[in-house]
N, C-alpha and C positions, 0 to 999 in steps of 0.2 A: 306338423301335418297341415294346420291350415296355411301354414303359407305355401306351400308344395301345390298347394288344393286354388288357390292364387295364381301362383305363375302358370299353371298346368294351361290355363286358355292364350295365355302368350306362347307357349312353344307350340299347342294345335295352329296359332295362324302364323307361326313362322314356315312351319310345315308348307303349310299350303303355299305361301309366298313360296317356297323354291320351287313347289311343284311347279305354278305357275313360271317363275322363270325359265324352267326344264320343259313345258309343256308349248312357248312360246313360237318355239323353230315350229313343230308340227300343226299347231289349231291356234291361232291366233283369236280368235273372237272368245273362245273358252278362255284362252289365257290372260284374257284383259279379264275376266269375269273372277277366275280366283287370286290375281295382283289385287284387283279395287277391293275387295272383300277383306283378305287379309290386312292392308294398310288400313281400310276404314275401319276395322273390327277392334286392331290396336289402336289405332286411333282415338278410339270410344273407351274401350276398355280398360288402358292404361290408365290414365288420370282418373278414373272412377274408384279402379281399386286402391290407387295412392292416398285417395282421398278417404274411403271408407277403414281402410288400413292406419291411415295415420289421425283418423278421429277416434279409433280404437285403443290405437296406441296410446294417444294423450289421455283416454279415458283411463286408461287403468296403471296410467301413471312411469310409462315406459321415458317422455318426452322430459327429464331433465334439462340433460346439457350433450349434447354431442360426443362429446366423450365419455359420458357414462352409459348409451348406448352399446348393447353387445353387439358381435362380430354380424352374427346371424342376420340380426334388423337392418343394419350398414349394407350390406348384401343385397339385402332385399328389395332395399329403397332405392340403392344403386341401382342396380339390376332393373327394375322398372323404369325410372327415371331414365337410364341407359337408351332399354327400349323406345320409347317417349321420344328421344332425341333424335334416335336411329330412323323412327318411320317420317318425324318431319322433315327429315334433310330427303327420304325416300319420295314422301310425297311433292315434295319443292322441284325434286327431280322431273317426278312423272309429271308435272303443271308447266313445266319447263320445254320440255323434251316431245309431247306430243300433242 
């Protein structure tokens, strides 16, 4: 549950990120406003939770060896990390591009 409780603020600003894309053609000036949001939000929020997640995990003794690791935490870590990657090639774009 708490990790559920974790990702739940990355898939609210993926959300928004398509809105914005879909809102683009129509309002332009809105849709710069929920793109910048959404990437800076992941932005912030990814590595905060990675970080406070993975000094959790080392607290209570989850951080072996990689392979003793369950499925779930691999997941999770991926999954974030994922994201993480995904908004910097995003933002490299939008620094690019306009």
């Amino acid at each position: 549950m708490k990790k559920i409780l974790a990702i739940f603020p990355t898939l609210v600003l993926i959300v928004i990120f398509i809105m914005g894309i879909f809102m683009y053609s129509t309002n332009q000036k809105l849709a710069i406003n929920y793109l910048v949001v959404s990437v800076a939000g992941t932005f912030i929020y990814t590595p905060v939770a990675l970080f406070i997640s993975g000094i959790a995990s080392e607290g209570s003794g989850d951080f072996v060896k990689w392979k003793q690791i369950s499925t779930k935490l691999k997941v999770y870590y991926l999954y974030l990390a994922g994201i993480w990657v995904v908004d910097i090639i995003i933002a490299m774009y939008f620094m690019t591009h306009n």
